[in-house]
C-alpha positions in Angstrom: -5.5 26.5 -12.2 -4.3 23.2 -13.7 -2.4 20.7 -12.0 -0.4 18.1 -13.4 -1.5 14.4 -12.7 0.4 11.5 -12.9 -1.4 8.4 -14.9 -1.0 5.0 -12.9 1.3 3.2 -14.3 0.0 0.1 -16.7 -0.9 -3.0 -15.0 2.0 -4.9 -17.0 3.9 -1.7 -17.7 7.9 -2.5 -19.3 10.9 -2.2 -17.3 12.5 0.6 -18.1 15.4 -0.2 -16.0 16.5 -2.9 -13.7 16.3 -0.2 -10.8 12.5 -0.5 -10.3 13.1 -4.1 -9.3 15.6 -3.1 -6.5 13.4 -0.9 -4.8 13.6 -1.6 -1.6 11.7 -0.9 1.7 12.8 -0.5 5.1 9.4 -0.2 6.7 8.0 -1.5 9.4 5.6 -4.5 9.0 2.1 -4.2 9.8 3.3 -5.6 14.0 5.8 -2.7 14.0 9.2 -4.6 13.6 11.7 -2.9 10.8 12.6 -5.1 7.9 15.5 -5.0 6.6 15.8 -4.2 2.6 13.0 -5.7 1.2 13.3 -6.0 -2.7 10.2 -5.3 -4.4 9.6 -8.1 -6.8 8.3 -6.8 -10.5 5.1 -7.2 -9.9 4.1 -4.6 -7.2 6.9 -2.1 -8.5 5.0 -0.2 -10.7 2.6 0.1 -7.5 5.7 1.1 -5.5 6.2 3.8 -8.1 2.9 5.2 -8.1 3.0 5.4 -4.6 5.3 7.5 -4.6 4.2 9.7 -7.4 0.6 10.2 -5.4 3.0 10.9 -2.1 4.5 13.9 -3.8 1.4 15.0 -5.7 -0.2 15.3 -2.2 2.4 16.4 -0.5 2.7 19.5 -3.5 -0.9 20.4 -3.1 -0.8 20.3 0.6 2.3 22.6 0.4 0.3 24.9 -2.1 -2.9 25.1 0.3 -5.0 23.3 -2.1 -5.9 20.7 0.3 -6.5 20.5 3.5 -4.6 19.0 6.5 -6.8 16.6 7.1 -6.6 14.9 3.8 -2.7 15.3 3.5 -2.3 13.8 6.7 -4.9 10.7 5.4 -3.5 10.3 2.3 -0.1 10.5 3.5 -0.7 7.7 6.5 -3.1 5.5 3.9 0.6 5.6 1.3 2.5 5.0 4.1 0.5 1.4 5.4 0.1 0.3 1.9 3.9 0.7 1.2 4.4 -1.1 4.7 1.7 -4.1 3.6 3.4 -5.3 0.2 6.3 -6.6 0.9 4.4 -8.7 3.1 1.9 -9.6 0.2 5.0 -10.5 -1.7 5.9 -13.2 1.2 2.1 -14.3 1.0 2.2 -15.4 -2.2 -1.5 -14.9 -2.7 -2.7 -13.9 -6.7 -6.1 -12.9 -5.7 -4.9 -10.2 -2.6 -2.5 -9.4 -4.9 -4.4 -8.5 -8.0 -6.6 -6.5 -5.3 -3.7 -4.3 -3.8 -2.7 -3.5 -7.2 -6.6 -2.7 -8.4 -6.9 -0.6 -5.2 -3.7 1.4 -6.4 -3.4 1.9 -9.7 -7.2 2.1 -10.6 -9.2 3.0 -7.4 -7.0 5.2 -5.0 -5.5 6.9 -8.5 -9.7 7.9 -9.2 -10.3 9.3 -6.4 -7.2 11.1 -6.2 -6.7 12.6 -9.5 -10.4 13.9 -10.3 -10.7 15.6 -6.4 -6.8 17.3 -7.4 -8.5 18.8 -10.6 -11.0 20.3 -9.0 -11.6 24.0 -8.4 -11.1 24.9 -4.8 -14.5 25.7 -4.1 -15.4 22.3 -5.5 -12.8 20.7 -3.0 -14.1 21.8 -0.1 -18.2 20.4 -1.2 -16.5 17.1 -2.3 -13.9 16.4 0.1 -15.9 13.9 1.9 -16.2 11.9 -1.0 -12.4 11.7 -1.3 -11.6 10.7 2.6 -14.6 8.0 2.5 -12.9 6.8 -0.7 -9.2 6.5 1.6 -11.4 5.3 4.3 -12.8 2.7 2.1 -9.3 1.5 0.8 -7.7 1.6 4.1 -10.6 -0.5 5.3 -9.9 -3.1 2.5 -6.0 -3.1 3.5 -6.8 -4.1 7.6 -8.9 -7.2 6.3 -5.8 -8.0 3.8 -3.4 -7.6 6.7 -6.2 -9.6 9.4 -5.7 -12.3 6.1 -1.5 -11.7 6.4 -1.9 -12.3 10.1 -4.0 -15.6 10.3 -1.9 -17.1 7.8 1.2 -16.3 10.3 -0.5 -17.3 13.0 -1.2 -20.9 11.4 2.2 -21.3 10.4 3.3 -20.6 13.9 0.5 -23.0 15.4 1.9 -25.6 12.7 6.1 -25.0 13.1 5.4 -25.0 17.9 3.4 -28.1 17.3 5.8 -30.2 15.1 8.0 -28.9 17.6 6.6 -30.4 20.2 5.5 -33.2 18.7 9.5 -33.8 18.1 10.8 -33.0 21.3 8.4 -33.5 24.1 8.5 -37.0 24.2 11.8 -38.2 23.0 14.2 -38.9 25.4 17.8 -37.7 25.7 
């Protein structure tokens, strides 16, 4: 049986449209309040995109018995966080995480997940630890890059109460 896989889209992949940079999200952020439409700038699009394309390819195989619910239901919460963590990234601002989310996507998550789909089903069952420590491994990445989101909100709060009190505590009316 062959399946179809989906190639991750290039790391500076062309626009094809000027839909893929309105793609919006209205997810909840990693402290479980919704967002409203969050545009997805340009440069985690493309990651957007092949988010969704690994969703359904999951979600296909799952539906075929090819896989396990145990991986579907991984896979399918892993895609779900990591489409719930970049729009935060986006507000962060940080190159480096950045650069990492998209590494984890495009090239990690989609090498895992593409070689275990073309295997034989015999073959699935041997290797499918190797493909949940490989989601275990990304997911694990993605809680230190939201611990990272969460400090930096935390200092900006600690920064924005104590100017505030700094301006209004002692001033008189």
């Amino acid at each position: 049986m062959t399946t179809p896989i989906a190639k991750a889209p290039a790391a500076s992949a062309p626009q094809l449209s000027n839909t893929t940079n309105d793609t919006t999200s209205g997810n909840h952020s990693y402290d479980g309040r919704t967002e409203s439409a969050v545009k997805i700038g340009p440069e985690f699009a493309p990651v957007v995109e092949y988010l969704s394309i690994l969703e359904d390819m999951i979600i296909s195989e799952g539906q075929k018995d090819t896989l396990d619910n145990e991986i579907v239901e991984k896979s399918l919460a892993l895609f779900a966080r990591l489409q719930r963590v970049i729009p935060l990234l986006q507000e962060l601002n940080n190159g480096e995480i950045n650069h990492t989310v998209r590494r984890l996507i495009l090239k990690d998550l989609n090498g895992v997940i593409n070689p275990f789909l073309r295997l034989g089903g015999e073959a699935k069952t041997k290797n499918r630890r190797m493909l949940l420590n490989g989601l275990r491994d990304v997911d694990s990445k993605i809680s230190d890059i939201a611990s990272t989101i969460e400090h930096k909100d935390l200092m900006e709060l600690q920064t924005k109460a104590e100017l505030i009190h700094q301006r209004y505590s002692s001033s008189e009316l």
